[in-house]
C-alpha positions as CSV (number, residue, x, y, z in Angstrom):
1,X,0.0,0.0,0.0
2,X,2.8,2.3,0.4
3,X,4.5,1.6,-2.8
4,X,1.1,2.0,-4.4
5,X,0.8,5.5,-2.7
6,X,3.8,6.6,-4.5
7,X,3.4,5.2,-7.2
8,X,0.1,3.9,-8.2
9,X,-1.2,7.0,-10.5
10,X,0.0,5.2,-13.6
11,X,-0.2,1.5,-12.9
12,X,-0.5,-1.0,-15.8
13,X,-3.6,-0.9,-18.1
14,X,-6.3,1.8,-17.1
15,X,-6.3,1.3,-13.6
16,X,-4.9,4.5,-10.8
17,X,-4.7,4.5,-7.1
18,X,-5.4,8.0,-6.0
19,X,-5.9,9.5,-2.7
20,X,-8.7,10.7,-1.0
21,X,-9.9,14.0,-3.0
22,X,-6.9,13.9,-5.3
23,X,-7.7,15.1,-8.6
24,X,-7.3,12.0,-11.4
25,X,-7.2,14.3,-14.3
26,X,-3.6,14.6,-15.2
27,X,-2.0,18.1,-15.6
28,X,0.3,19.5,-18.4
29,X,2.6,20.5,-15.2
30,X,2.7,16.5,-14.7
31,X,4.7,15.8,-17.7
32,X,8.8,17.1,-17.5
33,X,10.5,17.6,-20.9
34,X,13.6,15.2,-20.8
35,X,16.8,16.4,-22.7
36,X,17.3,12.9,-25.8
37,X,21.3,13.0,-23.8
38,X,19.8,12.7,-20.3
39,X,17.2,10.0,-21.7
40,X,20.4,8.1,-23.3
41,X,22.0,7.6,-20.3
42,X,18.9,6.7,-18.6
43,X,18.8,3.9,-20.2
44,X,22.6,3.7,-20.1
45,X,22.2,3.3,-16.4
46,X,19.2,0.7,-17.0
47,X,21.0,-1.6,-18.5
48,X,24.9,-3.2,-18.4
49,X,25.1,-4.1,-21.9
50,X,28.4,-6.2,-20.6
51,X,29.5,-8.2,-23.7
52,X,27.0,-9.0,-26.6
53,X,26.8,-12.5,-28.1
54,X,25.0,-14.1,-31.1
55,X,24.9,-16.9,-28.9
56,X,21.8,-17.9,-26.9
57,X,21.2,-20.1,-24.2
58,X,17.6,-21.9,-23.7
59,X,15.6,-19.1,-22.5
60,X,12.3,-17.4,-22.0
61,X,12.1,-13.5,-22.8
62,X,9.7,-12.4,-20.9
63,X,9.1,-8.2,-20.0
64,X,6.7,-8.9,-17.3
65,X,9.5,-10.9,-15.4
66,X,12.0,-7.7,-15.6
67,X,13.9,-9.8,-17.9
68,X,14.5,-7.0,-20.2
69,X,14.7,-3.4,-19.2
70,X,12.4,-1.0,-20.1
71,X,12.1,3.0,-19.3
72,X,8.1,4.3,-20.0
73,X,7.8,8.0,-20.8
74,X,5.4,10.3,-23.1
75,X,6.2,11.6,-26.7
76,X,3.9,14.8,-28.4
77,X,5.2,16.4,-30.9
78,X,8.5,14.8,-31.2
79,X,9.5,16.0,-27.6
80,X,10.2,13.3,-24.6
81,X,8.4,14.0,-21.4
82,X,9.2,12.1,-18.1
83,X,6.0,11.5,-16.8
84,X,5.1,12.6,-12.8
85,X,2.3,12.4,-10.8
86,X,-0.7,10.4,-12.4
87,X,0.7,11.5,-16.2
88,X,-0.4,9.1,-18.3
89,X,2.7,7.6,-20.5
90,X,2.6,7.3,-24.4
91,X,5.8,5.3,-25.5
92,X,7.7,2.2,-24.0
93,X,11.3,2.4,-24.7
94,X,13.5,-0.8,-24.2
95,X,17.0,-1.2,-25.2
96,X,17.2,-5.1,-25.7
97,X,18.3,-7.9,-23.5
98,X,21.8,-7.9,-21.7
99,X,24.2,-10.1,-23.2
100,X,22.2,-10.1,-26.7
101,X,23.4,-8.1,-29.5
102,X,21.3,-5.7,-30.9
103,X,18.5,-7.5,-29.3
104,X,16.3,-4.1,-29.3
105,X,16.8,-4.3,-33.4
106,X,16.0,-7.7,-33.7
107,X,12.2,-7.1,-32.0
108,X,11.9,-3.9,-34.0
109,X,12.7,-5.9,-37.6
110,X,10.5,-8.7,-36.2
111,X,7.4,-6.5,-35.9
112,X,8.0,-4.2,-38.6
113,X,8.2,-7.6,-40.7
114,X,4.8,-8.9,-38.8
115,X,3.0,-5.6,-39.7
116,X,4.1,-5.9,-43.2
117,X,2.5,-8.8,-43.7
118,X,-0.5,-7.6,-42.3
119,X,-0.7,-8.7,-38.7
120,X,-1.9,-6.2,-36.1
121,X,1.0,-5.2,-33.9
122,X,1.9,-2.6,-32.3
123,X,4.1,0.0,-33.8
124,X,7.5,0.6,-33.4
125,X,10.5,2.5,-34.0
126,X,13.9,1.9,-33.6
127,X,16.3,4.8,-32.4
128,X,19.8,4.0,-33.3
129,X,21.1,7.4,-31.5
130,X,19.6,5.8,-28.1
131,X,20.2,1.8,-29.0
132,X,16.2,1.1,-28.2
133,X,13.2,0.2,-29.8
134,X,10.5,2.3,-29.2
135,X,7.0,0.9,-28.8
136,X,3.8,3.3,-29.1
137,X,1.7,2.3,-26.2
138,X,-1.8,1.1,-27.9
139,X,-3.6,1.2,-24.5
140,X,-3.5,5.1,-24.9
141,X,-5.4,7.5,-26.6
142,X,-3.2,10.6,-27.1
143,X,-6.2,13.6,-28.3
144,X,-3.8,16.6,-27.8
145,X,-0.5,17.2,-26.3
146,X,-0.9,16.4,-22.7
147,X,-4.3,14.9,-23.3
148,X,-3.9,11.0,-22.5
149,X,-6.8,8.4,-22.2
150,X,-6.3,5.4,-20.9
151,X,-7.5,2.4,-22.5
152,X,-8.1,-1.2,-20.2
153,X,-5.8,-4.1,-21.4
154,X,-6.2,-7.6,-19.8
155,X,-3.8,-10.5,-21.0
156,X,-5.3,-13.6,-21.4
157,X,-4.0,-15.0,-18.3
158,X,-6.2,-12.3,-16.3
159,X,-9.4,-13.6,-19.0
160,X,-8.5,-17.0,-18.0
161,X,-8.1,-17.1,-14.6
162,X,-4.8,-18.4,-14.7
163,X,-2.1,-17.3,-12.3
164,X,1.2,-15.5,-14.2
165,X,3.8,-18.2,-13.2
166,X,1.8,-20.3,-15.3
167,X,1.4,-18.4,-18.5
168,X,3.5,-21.2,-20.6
169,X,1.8,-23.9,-21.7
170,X,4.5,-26.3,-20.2
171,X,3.4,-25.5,-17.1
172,X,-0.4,-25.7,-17.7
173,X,-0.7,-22.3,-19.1
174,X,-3.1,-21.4,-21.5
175,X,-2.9,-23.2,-25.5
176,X,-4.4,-21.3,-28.1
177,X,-7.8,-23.1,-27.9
178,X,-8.2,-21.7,-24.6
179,X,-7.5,-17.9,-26.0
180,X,-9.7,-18.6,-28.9
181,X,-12.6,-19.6,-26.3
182,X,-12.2,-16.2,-24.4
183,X,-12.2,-14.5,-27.2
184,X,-15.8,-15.9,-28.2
185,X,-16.7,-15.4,-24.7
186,X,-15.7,-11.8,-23.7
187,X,-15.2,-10.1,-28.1
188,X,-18.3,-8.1,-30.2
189,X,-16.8,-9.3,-33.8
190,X,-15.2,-13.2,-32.0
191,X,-14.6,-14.4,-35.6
192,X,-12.2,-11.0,-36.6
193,X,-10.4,-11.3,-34.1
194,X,-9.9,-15.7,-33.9
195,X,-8.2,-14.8,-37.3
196,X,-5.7,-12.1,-36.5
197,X,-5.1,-13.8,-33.1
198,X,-4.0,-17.1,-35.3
199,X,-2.3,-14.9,-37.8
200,X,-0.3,-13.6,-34.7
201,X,0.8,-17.3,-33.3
202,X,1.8,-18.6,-36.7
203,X,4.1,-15.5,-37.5
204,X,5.8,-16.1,-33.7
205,X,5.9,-19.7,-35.1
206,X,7.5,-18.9,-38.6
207,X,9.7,-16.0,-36.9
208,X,11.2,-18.5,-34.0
209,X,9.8,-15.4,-31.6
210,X,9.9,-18.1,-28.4
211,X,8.0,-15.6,-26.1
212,X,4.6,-15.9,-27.5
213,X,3.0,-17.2,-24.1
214,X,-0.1,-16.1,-22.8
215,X,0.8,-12.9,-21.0
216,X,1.9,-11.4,-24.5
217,X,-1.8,-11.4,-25.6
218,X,-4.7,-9.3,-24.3
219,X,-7.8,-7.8,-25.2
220,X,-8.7,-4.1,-25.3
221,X,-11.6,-2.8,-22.9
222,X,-13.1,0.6,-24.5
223,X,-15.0,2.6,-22.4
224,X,-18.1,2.2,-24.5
225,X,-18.1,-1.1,-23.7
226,X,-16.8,-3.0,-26.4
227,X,-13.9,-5.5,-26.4
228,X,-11.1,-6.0,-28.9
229,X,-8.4,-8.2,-29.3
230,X,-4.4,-6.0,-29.0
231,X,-2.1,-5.4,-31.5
232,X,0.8,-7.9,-30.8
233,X,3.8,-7.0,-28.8
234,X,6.8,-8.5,-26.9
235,X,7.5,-10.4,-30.3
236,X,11.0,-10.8,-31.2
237,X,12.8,-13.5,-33.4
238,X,15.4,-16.2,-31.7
239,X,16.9,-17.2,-34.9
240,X,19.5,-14.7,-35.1
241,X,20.9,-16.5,-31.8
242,X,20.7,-19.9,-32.4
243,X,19.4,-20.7,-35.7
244,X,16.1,-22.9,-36.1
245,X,17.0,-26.2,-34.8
246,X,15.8,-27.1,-31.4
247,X,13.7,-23.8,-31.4
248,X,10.5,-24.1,-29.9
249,X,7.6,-21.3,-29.3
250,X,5.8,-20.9,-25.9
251,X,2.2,-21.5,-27.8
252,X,2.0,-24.4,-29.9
253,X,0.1,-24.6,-33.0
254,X,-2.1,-28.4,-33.2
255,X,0.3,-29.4,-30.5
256,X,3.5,-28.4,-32.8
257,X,5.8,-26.0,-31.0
258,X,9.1,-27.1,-33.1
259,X,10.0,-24.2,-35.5
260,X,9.9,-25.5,-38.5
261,X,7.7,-28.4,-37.8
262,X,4.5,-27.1,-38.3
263,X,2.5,-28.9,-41.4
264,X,-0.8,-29.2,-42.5
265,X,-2.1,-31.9,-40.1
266,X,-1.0,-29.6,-37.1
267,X,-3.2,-26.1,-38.7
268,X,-6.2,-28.1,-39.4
269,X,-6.3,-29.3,-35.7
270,X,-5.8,-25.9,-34.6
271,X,-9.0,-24.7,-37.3
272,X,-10.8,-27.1,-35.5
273,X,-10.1,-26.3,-31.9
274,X,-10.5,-22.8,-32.3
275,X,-13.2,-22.9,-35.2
276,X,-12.1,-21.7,-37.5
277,X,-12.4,-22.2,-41.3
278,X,-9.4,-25.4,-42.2
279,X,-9.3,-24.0,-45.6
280,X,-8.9,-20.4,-44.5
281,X,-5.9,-21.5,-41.8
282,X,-3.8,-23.2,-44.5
283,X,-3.9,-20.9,-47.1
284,X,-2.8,-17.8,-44.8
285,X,0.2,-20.1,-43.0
286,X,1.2,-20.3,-47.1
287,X,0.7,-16.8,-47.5
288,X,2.6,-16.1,-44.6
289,X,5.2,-18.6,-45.3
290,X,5.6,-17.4,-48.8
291,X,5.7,-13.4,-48.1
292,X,7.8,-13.1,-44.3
293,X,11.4,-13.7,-45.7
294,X,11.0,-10.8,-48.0
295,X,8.9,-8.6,-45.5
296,X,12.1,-9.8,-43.2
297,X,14.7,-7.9,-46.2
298,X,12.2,-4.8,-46.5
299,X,12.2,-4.4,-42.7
300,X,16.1,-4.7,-43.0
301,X,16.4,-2.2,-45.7
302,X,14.2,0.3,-43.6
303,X,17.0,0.5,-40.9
304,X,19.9,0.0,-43.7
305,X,22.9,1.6,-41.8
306,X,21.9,1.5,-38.6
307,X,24.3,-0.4,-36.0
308,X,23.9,-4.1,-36.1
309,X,21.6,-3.9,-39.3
310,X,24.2,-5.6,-41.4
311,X,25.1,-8.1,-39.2
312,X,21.3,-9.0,-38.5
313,X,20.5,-9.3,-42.6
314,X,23.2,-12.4,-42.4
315,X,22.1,-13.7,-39.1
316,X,18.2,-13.7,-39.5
317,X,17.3,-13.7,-43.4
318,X,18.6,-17.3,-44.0
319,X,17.0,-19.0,-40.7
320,X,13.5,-17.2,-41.2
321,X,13.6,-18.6,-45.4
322,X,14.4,-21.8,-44.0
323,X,11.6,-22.1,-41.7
324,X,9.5,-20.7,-44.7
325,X,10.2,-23.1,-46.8
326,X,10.5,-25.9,-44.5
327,X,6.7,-25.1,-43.8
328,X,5.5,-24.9,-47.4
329,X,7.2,-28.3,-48.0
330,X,5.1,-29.7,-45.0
331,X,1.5,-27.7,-46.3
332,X,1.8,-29.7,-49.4
């Protein structure tokens, strides 16, 4: 209760702890301009890069667990704005994982690629004078400078009823079924959003993104009323670390969870589970199959020159076609 007094104005999803008569409309007084050098070593001082490897060890990512730093602050008008009080932040800024290089690039490429290809993520930057990806917060409604609405997100864990320690399906998480199921229960439009939610497992799938566990997807609570599934997030490709063999994801598709693995017997049981059209789910895993390593180039060439770029075109372009191709072989 007294950490929440301090700092419960701008808690997670929508939700503020105020005191008794305390005003809980932010103020433009709230919101502190912050110099780009001072932010830099901000997260400087967040995070001991030590020594950066392309080599990974078998690991979970997961940002709720503090495994990867991350600073939260609000943007209008291309200014930073350290955010006091109850001041409602805009941007999530995270400069990658300690010991992995250019981690921070590899999740912006991986969702710049997903978006590409049409899947609803959230959108991201990458700001190579400050060595972090920048996410735009989508449970925010900025409507003028200093003018922040919060919008209610609740991961599927929360829908579910399932505790956080067991948001992996190893250890009786939540499978996809199970998200699909919410979804029917608690969405306006469940079939919509059944289709991008599958569109967002198979890209983690076909990406070797091994975080994809419940936690790291929610549903949006308007204050109308209605319910929508969230843009994707937290997604960010393994295979520049240790190629695809022996990569698994956190949320299997049919009961497949082996990158590279995944074939047609394993998307029709997933139609079924979730229903969802059979047809429909093979012909978008082919589309996606067929179009990622070239949405994986384009995101590349977006950041061409960029620290790390290089080095990432050679690390992740081969394993992602392989994947891709592997896949395809398997649909047919």
């Amino acid at each position: 209760m007294g950490l929440l007094s301090l700092m419960g104005r701008d808690c997670p999803e929508a939700v503020s702890f105020l005191g008794v008569g305390e005003d809980p409309v932010p103020r433009a007084s709230d919101y502190v301009e912050v110099d780009e050098g001072v932010l830099g070593l901000r997260l400087s001082e967040l995070m001991d890069r030590g020594e950066a490897s392309w080599q990974a060890r078998a690991e979970h990512w997961s940002l709720g667990g503090g495994f990867q730093p991350k600073i939260a602050l609000a943007c209008f008008d291309g200014r930073w704005y350290s955010c006091e009080g109850d001041a409602a932040t805009t941007h999530i800024l995270k400069p990658g994982i300690k010991g992995r290089a250019f981690q921070s690039l590899v999740e912006h490429v991986t969702m710049r690629a997903c978006a590409l290809m049409g899947v609803e993520v959230a959108n991201t930057e990458y700001l190579d004078g400050l060595g972090a990806v920048c996410i735009e917060r989508f449970d925010r409604v900025v409507r003028r400078p200093f003018d922040v609405v919060r919008i209610h997100q609740e991961d599927f864990c929360q829908a579910c009823g399932i505790l956080p320690e067991n948001k992996y399906t190893e250890n009786r998480g939540p499978v996809a079924p199970d998200i699909a199921a919410a979804i029917d229960r608690f969405i306006d439009d469940p079939d919509t959003d059944k289709k991008a939610f599958f569109l967002m497992v198979v890209a983690n799938h076909l990406l070797g993104a091994p975080d994809g566990h419940a936690k790291n997807f929610s549903l949006l609570e308007y204050p109308d009323g209605g319910v929508r599934l969230a843009p994707m997030y937290d997604c960010a490709s393994g295979l520049p670390y240790d190629g695809p063999r022996d990569r698994r994801v956190a949320m299997g598709i049919g009961g497949v969870s082996a990158v590279g693995r995944l074939g047609i017997g394993a998307v029709t049981r997933m139609a079924k589970a979730c229903d969802l059209n059979g047809d429909w789910c093979v012909a978008k895993v082919s589309d996606l199959s067929k179009g990622l390593p070239d949405a994986v180039a384009t995101a590349l060439n977006e950041v061409s020159g960029v620290s790390g770029a290089e080095e990432l075109r050679i690390r992740l372009l081969d394993p992602v076609a392989f994947v891709c191709e592997a896949t395809l072989a398997r649909l047919r």
